[in-house]
N, C-alpha and C positions, 0 to 999 in steps of 0.2 A: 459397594466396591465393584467395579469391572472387573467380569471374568470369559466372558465371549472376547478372544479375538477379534479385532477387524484384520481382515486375509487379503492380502493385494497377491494376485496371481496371475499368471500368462495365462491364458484357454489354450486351447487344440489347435486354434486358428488366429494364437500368436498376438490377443486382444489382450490388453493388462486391465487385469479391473479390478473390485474392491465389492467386498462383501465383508458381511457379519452385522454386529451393531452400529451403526454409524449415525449419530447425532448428528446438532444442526453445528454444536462446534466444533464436531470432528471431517464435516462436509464444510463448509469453510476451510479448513486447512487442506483439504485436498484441492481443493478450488483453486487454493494458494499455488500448489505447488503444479496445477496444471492438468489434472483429473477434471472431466467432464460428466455432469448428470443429465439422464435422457431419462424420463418421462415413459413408464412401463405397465404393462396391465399386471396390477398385482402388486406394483411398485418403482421402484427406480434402478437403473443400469448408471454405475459410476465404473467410468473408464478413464484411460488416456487417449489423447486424439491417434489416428491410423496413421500407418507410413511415415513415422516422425523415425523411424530406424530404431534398433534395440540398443546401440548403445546411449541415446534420448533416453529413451523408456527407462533404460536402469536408474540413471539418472535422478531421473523425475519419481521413480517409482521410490528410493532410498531418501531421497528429500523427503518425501511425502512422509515414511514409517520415521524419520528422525523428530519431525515434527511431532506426528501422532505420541510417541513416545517420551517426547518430552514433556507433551502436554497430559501422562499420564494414561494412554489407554494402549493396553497389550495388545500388540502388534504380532503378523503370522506375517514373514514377509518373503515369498518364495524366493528358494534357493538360486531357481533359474535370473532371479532377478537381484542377482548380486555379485552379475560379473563383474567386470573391467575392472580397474583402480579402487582400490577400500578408500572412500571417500564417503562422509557423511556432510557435507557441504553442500548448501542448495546452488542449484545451478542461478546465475547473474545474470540480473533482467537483461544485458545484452550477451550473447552465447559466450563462453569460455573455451582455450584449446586444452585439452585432454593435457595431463601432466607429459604422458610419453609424446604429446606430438611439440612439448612446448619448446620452445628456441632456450636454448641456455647460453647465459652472458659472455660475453669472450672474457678468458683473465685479464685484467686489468694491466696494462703496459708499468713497466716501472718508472717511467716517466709521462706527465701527464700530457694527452694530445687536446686536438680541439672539441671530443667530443667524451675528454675525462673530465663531470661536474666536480668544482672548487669552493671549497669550503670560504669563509671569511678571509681568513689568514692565507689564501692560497695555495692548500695543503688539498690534494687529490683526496674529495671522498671514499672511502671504501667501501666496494660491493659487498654484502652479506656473501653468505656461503648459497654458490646457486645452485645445487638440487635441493636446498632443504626450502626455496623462497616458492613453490608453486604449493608445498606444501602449508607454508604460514600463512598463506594470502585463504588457502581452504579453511584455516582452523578459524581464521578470524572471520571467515566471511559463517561459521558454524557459527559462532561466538553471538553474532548478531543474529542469529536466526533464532536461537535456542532463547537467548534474551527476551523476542520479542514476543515470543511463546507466552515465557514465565509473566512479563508485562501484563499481557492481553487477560493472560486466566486471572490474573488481584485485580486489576479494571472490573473484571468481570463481576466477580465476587463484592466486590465494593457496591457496584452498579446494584447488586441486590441487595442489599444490605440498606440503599439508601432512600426515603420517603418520596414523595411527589415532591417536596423541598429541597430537594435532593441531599438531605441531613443523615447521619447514622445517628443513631437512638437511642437510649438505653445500656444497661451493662452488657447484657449479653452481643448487643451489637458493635459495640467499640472492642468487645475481646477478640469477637471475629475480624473484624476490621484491623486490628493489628497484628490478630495471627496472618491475615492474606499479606501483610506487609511483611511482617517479619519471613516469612516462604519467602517474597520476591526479591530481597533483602540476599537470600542465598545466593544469588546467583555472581555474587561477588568471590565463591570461592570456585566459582566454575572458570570465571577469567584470572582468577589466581594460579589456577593450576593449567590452562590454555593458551592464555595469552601474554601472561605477563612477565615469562621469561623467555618471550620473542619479541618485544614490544620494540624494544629498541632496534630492532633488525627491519623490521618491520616500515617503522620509521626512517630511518636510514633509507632504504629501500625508494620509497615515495618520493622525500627528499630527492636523491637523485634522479629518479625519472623526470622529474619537474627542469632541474638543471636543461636534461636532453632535450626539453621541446621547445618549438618555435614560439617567442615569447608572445605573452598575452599578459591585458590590463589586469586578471584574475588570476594569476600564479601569484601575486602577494599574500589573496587571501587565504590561497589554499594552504601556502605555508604558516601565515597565522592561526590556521585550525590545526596543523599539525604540531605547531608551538604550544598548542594547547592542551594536545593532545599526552606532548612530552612534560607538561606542568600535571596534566591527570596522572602518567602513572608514579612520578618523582611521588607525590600527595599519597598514594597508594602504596608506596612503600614504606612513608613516613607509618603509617597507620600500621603497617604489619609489623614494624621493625616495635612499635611501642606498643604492640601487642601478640607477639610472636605467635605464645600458647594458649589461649582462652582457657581457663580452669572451669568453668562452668556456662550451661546455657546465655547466661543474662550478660557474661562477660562476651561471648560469639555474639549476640544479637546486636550489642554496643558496638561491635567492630566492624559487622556488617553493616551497620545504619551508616557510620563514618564513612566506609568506601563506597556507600551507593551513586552519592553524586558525581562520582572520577570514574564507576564503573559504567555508568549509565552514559558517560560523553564518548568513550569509547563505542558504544553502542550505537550513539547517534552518528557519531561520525566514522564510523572503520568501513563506511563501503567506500569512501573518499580515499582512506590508507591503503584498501586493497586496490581499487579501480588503477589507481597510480603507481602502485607498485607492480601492477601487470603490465605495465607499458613499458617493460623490458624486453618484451618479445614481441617478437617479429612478424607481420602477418603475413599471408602465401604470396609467393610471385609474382608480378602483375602479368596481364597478357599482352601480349606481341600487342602490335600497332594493329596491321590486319583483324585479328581474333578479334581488338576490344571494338573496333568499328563496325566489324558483323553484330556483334554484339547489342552495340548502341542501337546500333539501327532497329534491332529484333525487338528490345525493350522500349524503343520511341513508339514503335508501330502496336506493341501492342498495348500502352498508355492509351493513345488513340482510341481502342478497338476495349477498353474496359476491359482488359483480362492479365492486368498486372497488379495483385492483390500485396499490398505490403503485410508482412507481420510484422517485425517491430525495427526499432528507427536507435538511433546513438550518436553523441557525437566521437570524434575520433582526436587525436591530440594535435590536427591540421585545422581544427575545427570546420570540418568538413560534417552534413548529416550520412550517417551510415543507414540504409535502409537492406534486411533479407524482406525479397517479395519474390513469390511464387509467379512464375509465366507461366501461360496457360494458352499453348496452342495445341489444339483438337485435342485427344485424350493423355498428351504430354504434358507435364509439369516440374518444370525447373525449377532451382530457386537461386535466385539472382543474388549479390550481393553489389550493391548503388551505393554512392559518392552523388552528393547535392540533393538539391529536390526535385522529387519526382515534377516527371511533366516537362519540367524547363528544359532550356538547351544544353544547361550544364551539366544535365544528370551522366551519368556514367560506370559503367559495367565495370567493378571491381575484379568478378568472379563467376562463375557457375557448376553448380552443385545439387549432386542429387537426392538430399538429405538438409533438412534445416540445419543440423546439428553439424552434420559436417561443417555447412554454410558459414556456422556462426565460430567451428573453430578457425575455420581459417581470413577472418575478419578481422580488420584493425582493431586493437583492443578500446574500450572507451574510457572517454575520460569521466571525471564524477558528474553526474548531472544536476544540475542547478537547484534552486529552490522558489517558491513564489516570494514569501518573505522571509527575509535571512533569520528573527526575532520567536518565531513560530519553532519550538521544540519536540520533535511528536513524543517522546518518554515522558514530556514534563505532569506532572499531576492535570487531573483537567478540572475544570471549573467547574464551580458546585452551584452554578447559576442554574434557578430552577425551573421546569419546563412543565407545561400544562397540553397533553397530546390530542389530537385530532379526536381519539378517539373515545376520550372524555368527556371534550364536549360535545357529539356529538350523542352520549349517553345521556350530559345533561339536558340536550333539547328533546329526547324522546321521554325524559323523566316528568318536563315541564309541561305546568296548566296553564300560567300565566303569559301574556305574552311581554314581560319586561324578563322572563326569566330567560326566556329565547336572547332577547337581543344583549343580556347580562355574558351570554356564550358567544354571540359574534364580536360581541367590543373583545371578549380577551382574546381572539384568535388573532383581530389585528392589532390588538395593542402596542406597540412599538418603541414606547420606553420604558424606565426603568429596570428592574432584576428581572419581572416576569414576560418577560418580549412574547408576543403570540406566534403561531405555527408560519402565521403569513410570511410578517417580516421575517421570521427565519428562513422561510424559501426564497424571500429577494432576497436576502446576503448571500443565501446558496448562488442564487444563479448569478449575482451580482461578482462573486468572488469567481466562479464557474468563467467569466467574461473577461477580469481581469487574467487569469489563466492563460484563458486562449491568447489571448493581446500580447502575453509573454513569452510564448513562443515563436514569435518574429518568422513565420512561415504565413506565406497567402492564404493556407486553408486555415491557421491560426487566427488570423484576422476576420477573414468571414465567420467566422462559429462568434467569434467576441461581440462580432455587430449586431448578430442573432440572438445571440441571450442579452445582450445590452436593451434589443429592443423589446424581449422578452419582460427582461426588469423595469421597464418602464408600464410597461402592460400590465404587471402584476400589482404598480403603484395605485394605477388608477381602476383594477379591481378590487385593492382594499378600500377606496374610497369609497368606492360604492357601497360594499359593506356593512361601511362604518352606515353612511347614510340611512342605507335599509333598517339597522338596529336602531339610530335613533328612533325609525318611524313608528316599530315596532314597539318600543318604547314610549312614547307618549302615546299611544295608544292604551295603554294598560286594560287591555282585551283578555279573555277566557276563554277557554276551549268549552263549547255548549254541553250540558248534560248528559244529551243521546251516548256523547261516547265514553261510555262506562268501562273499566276494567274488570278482566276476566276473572272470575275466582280463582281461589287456589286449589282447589280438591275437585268442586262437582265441575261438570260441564259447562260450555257457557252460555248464556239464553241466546236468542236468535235480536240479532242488532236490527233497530228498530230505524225506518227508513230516516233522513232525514226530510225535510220542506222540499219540492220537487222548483219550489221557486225560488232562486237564490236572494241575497240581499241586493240592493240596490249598491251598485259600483260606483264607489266615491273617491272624487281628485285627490291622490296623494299628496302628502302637507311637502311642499318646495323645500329643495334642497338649499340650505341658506350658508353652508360653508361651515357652520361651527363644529361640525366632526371633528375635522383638523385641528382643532382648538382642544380636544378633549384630551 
């Protein structure tokens, strides 16, 4: 059991860093949350990045101890770094406005105007209660973080539990394997008691944001995910209403397994509920005609001149791309907030700001960001299809005398059907999948990366081929490694390795590549 603290602390000079124990899963989750490791004599310096402003840093620094601590490891989490807002919510991959700077909804007129969304029946939906909604949109954007925590550590524990087959084994390994289940199984009482008597507000909530935007081919579906969303927790109630009180362990674990499937879509889908339901509020005022023209021009020119570095990109509910990028003229550094893509004519200066964090509150909120394939669930169990590592076989080629044992190690590297697929084919579908990615993002430099690994993956076709070839060769050959090179003892010393022939063999035409690789 962990008893060292990990300490995240401000220094003297105002640096937040992190000390103590810190593993490779507990560095990972800092990673996560935006801590960087630098490379140190004696060890490593994990920080946050400079000049990102303290109320960033608090931020990031309380994401980070919510994580650590969910994932179980005690946390020291200085006091100076728990100003602003008691929030335990990670901050959202595009920046979020501070609860006190958020715009709250106007009352709802008592007659519906043109920009009051309507129900089926024609019946004015109703706003939730608006100071408690910047609060629901945190608890659930927790919900999903604290989830994928608990997710990641049974993945984890499973992942060890299971053979080169990727099989669990044994009694002892099937108890642990259902105890890591039954832990992640828990986390059904965490959105019991979080989320599930705001769900419907919540809901509500999105639903009407959706009404307020300029329509799009994709607001159908977003409300059939939220349909769905209203069918998970209906199902989740059903389950608690027919099991109020669990009387015992086995009867709680029964009840947990029933709500995981409704608690787990929740998971998958609430950054869609929150994203939506923050586009109630307003972002900052645009600038004068004059301003946004000096502007434009300041960030054309320095496009141009390579010193307008984007940090991160969103769409906004105009379906406009939202870009903060840093300008950087001589020891000045702005940070811009951009409308379109960068480069073109149509880009345009939303904003300027001296602080990212600022930058990103006062930025159009975004909408949900898309997916590759709609079918792809990241919660869903994963497959137990088994995998044979680089680093195996490359143990079996230093293990081998024979030379068919060599080339027994290169056919499975590019093997390519069946359950056991080699390392090869699995890095074409990487970058093959890597290609269709980029293609999906419908941006010029999207396209150029796609055509790049596209050619990439073809390149990688016609070096398994060769491969394959080599191993035949190696193969019918059924050659031996000569006597001279003997293995070392275990205890004494080892003798002095005896020269080999100063004259090599006679080099002989390699037997013609005849095509039936591809066959194999």
């Amino acid at each position: 059991m962990r008893s060292d603290p990990i300490r995240i602390t401000r220094d003297a000079l105002g640096a937040v860093e992190v000390g103590g124990p810190v593993d490779a899963f507990a560095a990972g989750l800092l990673a996560r949350a935006g801590f960087e490791t630098h490379p140190m004599l004696g060890g490593v310096w994990i920080r946050l990045p400079f000049d990102m402003g303290e109320a960033w840093e608090n931020e990031h620094a309380g994401w980070a101890a919510t994580m650590l601590t969910a994932a179980r490891y005690p946390v020291d989490l200085d006091p100076d770094l728990r100003g602003g807002p008691a929030t335990t919510s990670p901050p959202a991959s595009a920046p979020r406005r501070a609860p006190d700077a958020t715009a709250m909804w106007p009352a709802p007129p008592n007659q519906p105007t043109a920009r009051t969304p309507l129900n089926a029946t024609g019946e004015a939906i109703p706003h939730p209660t608006t100071p408690e909604l910047p609060v629901l949109i945190d608890r659930l954007r927790d919900y999903r973080l604290r989830f994928s925590v608990i997710h990641l550590r049974c993945e984890t524990a499973l992942n060890q539990l299971r053979d080169r087959h990727r099989n669990i084994v044994g009694s002892d390994g099937l108890s642990a394997a259902q105890a890591a289940r039954d832990e992640r199984n828990r986390v059904a009482e965490l959105f019991r008691n979080t989320v599930l008597p705001h769900a419907d507000t919540l809901l509500d909530a999105a639903r009407s944001a959706i009404e307020t935007m300029p329509p799009a081919p994709h607001h159908a579906a977003w409300r059939l995910l939220l349909e769905d969303l209203a069918h998970a927790t209906n199902e989740i109630r059903s389950v608690l209403a027919a099991a109020p009180s669990p009387t015992g362990q086995e009867q709680l674990k029964a009840r947990d397994m029933g709500l995981w499937p409704y608690v787990r879509a929740w998971a998958e889908h609430s950054s869609i509920v929150s994203d939506l339901a923050e586009q109630h509020r307003a972002p900052a005022a645009p600038l004068s005609a004059d301003e946004q023209r000096e502007w434009n021009d300041r960030a054309q020119a320095a496009w141009h001149r390579g010193e307008l570095d984007a940090s991160q990109r969103w769409h906004d509910a105009e379906g406009r791309m939202i870009t903060l990028a840093y300008l950087l003229e001589g020891d000045e550094s702005i940070i811009l907030v951009l409308a379109g893509e960068l480069g073109t004519p149509q880009m345009q200066v939303l904003g300027h700001y001296d602080t990212e964090y600022e930058a990103g509150q006062s930025s159009p909120p975004q909408v949900p960001a898309g997916v590759l394939r709609p079918d792809v669930h990241p919660f869903a169990p994963r497959s137990s299809e088994s995998e044979v590592s680089l680093k195996d076989l490359t143990r079996h080629v230093v293990a081998a005398q024979h030379s068919a044992d060599v080339a027994d190690a290169l056919l499975i590297a590019v093997e390519s059907e069946g359950s056991e697929r080699g390392p090869l084919p699995r890095l074409g579908e990487l970058i093959s999948t890597a290609a269709e990615f980029a293609q999906a993002l419908d941006t010029q430099r999207g396209w150029r990366s796609a055509a790049r690994l596209g050619a990439l993956a073809q390149q990688l076709d016609v070096l398994s081929r060769e491969v394959r070839a080599a191993a035949e060769e190696l193969e019918a050959a059924i050659d031996v490694l000569p006597p001279h090179r003997t293995p070392h003892p275990l205890f004494l010393p080892p003798a002095p390795r005896s020269a080999p022939s100063a004259t090599p063999p006679p080099c002989l035409p390699g037997r013609p590549y005849s095509g039936s690789a591809l066959r194999r």
